[in-house]
C-alpha positions as CSV (number, residue, x, y, z in Angstrom):
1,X,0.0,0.0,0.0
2,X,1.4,3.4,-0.9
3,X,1.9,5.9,2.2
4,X,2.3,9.7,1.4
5,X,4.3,11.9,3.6
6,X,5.4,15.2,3.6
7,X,9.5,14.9,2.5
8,X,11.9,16.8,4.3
9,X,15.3,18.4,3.3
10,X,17.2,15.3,4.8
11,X,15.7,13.1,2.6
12,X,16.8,14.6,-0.7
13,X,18.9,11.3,-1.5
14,X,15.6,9.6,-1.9
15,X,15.6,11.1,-5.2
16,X,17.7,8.8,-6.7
17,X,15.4,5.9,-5.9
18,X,13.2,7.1,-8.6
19,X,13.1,5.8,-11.6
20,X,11.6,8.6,-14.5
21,X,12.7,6.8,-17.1
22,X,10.3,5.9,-20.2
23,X,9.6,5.0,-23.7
24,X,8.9,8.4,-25.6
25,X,7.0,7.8,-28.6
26,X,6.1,11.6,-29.4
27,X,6.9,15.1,-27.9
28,X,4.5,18.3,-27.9
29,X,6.2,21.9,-29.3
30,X,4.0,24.6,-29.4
31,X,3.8,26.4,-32.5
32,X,1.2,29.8,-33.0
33,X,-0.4,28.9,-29.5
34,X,-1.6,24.8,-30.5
35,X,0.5,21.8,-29.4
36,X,2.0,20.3,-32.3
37,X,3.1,16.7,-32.1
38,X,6.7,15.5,-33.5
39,X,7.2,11.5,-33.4
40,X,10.3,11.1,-30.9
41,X,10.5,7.3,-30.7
42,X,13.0,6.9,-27.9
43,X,14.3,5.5,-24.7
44,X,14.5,8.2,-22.0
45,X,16.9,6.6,-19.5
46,X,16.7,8.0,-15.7
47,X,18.4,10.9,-14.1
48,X,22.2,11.0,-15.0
49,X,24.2,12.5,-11.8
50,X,24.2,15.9,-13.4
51,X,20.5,16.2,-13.9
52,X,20.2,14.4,-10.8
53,X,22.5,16.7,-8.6
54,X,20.3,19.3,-10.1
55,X,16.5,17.9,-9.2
56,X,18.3,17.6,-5.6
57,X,19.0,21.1,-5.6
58,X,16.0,22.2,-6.7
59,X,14.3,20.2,-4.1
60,X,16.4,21.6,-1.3
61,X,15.8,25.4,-2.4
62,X,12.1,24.9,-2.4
63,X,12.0,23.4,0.9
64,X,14.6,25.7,2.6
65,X,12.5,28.7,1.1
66,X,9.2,27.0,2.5
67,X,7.7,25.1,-0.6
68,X,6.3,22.1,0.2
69,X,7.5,18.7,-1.1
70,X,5.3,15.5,-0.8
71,X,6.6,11.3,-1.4
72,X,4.7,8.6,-2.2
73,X,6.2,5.4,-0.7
74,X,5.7,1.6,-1.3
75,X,7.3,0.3,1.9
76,X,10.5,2.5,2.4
77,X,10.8,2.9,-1.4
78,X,10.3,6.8,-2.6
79,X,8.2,6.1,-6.0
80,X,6.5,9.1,-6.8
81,X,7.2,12.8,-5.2
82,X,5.9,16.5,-6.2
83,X,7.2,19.7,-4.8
84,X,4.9,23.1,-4.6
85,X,7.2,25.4,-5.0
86,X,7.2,28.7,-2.7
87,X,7.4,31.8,-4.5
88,X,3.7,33.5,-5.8
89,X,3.6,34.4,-9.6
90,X,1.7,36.3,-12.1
91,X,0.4,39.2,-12.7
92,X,-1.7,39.2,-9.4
93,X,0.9,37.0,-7.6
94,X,-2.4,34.3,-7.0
95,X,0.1,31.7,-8.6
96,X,2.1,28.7,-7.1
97,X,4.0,26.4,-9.4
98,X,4.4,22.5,-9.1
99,X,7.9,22.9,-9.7
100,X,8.9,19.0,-9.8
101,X,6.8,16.0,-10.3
102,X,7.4,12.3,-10.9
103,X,6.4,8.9,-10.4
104,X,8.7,5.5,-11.2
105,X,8.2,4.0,-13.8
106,X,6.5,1.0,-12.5
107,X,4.1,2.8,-10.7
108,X,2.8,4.7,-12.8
109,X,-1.4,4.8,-13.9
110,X,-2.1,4.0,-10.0
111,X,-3.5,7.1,-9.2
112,X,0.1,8.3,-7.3
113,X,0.5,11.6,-9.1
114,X,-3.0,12.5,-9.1
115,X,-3.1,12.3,-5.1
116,X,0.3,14.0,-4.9
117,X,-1.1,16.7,-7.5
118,X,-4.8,17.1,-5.6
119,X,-2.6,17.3,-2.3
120,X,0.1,20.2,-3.7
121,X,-3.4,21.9,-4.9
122,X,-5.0,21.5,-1.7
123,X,-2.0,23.5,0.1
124,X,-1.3,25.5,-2.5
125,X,-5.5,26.7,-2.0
126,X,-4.4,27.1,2.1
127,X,-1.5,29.5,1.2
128,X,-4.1,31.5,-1.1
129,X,-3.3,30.6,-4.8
130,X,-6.1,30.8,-7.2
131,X,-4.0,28.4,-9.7
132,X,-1.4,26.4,-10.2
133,X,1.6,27.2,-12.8
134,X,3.0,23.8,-14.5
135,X,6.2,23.8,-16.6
136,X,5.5,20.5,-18.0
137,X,8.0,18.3,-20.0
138,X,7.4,17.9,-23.4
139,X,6.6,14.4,-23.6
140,X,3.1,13.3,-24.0
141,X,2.9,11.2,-21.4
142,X,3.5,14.5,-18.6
143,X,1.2,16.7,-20.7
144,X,-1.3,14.3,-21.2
145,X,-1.3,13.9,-17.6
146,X,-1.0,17.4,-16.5
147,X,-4.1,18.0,-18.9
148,X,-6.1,15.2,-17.1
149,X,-5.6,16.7,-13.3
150,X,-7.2,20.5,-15.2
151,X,-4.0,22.3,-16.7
152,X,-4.7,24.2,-19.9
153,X,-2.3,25.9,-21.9
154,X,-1.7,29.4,-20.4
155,X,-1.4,32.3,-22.8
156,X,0.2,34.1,-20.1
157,X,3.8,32.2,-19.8
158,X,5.7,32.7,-16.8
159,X,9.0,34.8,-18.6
160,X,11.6,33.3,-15.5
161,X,10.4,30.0,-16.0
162,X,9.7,30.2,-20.0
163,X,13.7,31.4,-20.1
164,X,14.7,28.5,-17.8
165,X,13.1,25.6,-19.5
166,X,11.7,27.2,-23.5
167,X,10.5,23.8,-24.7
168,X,8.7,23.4,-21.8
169,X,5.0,23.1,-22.4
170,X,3.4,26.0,-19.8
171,X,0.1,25.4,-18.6
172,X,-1.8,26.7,-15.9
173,X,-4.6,25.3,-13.5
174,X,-7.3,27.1,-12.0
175,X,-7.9,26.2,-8.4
């Protein structure tokens, strides 16, 4: 049975116990406004120690600065984790963003990151954020699944994170 907690800084090697890889077979780009599908056909392997080093930073900032970061574990296994990140955005600065998400590759379509994602919404509501801003991988698999928890395609991109990750698909959620 999966357990969620709340993850804390001192757990940041958990990271490594997840396993993102997957089987790509298309990637979005966004072309005049509409998602445009490109065939990819690829193996995506997991986290290098570079990319690695850097989700673990990530995670630490957030959580140091007072984002919130929640696991999902199968025994004492981290399989699935998202992190609400701390600083308000937008125009109105009503905006949180999920600033990391993933689930292990055999645990996905188990309903793990949709009760991570309903819980990050949930706080993200308690710290007074009418929606959520989602920097979502390209890959069709985190759009598609981003799309399915309420994220649409935000016409007003977030120009820090838009410079940080440009192929990014950006998509807001109303909460």
């Amino acid at each position: 049975m999966i357990q969620y907690h709340v993850l804390r800084e001192d757990q940041v090697h958990q990271l490594q116990q997840i396993d993102r890889s997957e089987f790509i077979d298309f990637i979005y780009e966004m072309h005049d406004g509409q998602l445009t599908e490109v065939k990819a056909g690829h193996e995506c392997s997991t986290w290098d120690a570079d990319v690695l080093n850097e989700i673990q930073e990530r995670f630490v900032y957030e959580i140091r600065h007072g984002g919130l970061a929640l696991g999902a574990f199968d025994g004492e296994t981290l399989v699935g984790f998202g992190v609400l990140a701390h600083q308000f955005r937008g125009e109105y600065k009503d905006r949180l963003q999920i600033d990391l998400m993933y689930v292990s590759r055999n645990y996905r379509r188990q309903g793990i990151g949709t009760h991570i994602m309903n819980e990050l919404s949930d706080e993200a509501r308690r710290r007074g954020a009418k929606s959520l801003y989602i920097s979502s991988t390209e890959t069709e698999s985190a759009v598609s699944f981003y799309q399915s928890q309420g994220g649409r395609i935000t016409d007003t991109v977030d120009p820090e994170l838009y410079s940080k990750e440009p192929l990014d698909i950006h998509m807001t959620k109303k909460l």
